[in-house]
N, C-alpha and C positions, 0 to 999 in steps of 0.2 A: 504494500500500500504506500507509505511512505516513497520508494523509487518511484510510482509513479506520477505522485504528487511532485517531487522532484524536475522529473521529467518535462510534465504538462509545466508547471514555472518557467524550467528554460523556454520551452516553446513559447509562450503567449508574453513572460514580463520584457525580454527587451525588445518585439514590436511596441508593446505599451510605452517604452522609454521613449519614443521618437513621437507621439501628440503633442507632447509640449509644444512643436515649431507649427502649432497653429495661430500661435501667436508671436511668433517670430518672422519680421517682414523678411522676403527675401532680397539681400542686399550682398554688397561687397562685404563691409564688415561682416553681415552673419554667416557669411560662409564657412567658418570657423563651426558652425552644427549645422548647414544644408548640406556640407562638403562629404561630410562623414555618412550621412545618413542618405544621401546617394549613393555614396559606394557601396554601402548595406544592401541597399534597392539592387543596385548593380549584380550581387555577389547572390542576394535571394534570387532574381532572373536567369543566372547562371544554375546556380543549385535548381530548379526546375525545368530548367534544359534537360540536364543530367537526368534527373530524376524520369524525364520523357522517354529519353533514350533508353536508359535501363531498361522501362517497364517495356518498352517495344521491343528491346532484347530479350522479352521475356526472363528476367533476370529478378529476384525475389524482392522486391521492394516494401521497403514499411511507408504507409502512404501517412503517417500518422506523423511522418518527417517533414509533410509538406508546410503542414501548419506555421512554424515558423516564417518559412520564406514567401507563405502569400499574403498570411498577414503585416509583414513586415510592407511588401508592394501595398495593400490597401492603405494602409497608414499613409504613408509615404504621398499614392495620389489626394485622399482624404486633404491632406494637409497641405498641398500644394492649391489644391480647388480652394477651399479655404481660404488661405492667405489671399490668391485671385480674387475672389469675390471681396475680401476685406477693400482691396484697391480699388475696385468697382465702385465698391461702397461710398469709397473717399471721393472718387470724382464726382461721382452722381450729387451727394452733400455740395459739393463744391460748387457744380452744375446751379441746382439751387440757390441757395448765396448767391451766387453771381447775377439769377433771374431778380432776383428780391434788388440786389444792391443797385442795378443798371435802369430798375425803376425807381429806387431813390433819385440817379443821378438824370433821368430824365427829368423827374418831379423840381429838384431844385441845384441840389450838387452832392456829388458824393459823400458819403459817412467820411468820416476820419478815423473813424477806431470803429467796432462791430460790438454792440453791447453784451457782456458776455466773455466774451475773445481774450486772453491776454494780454496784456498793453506791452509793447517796446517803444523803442523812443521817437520810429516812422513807421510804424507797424502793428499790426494784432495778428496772431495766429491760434490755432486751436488743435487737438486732433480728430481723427474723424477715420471712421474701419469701424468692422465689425468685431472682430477677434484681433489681428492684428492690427494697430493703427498707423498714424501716419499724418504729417503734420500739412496742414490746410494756412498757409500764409496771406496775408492782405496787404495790399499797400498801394495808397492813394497818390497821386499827384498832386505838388504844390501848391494845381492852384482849383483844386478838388472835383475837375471835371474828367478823369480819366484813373481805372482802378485795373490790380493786375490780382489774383487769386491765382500761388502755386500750391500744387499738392506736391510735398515732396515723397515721389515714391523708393528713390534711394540716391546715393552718393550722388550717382551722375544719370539720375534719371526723375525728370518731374514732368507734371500736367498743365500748362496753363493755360488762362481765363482773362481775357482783356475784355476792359468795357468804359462805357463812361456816359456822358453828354451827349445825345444826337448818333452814337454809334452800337452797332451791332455787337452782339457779344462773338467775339478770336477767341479761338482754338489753338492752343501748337502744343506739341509733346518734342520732349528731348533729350534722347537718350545718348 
């Protein structure tokens, strides 16, 4: 009894160690745990290969080995949709805000700060995601007819949102 309890642990606790990066944006920095836990992914995809092969060589397999390595890929896609949708998340928020602010700045002139928001000293930001977040930036021009809204989705990669007085709300992404 006891080895089996054993057993089934190894199989099922260190897919369960890799959920946590449903809240870990995928970035430069986190690669440091998307890195490793790819090559797990990698290593479970290989181990089911094998496992394929075997069973077609008619060769005596314990199916009961699989467990680890598919759960380990479920986790893995789980967690990547995830954090995807997290980003989704953030632009769509962002999306928003932007409809709301470029009607302020039709109305009269843009906000200066977002109430709510964090203040910096030309700036208000916030975060915004589902599970994982992700920082939603504002920032006005001088002479308050023209705003820009980034989502930072990582080191070298954000969303942005132009708008202002008399103009359309811009789009551009740059990675």
């Amino acid at each position: 009894m006891q080895n089996k309890t054993i057993f089934w642990l190894t199989q099922i606790l260190p897919p369960i160690c890799l959920l946590p990066l449903v809240v870990v944006p995928i970035d430069l920095g986190t690669m440091i745990f998307w890195g490793p836990a790819y090559m797990f992914g990698m290593g479970s995809f290989v181990n089911i290969i094998s496992f394929v092969v075997r069973w077609l060589m008619r060769s005596k397999v314990k199916v009961s080995l699989l467990v680890r390595p598919i759960l380990t890929i479920c986790v893995l896609v789980v967690a990547t949709l995830l954090v995807s949708r997290s980003v989704d998340s953030a632009i769509k928020f962002a999306h928003r805000k932007a409809i709301e602010i470029n009607k302020q700045c039709n109305q009269n002139e843009c906000p200066q700060f977002i109430e709510g928001w964090r203040r910096e000293s030309f700036a208000c930001d916030t975060l915004a995601g589902d599970l994982a977040t992700y920082r939603v930036k504002y920032r006005v021009s001088d002479d308050l007819h023209e705003f820009t809204l980034d989502v930072r989705i990582s080191i070298d990669h954000f969303y942005r949102i132009t708008g202002g007085s008399g103009k359309e709300l811009g789009f551009d992404t740059n990675r």
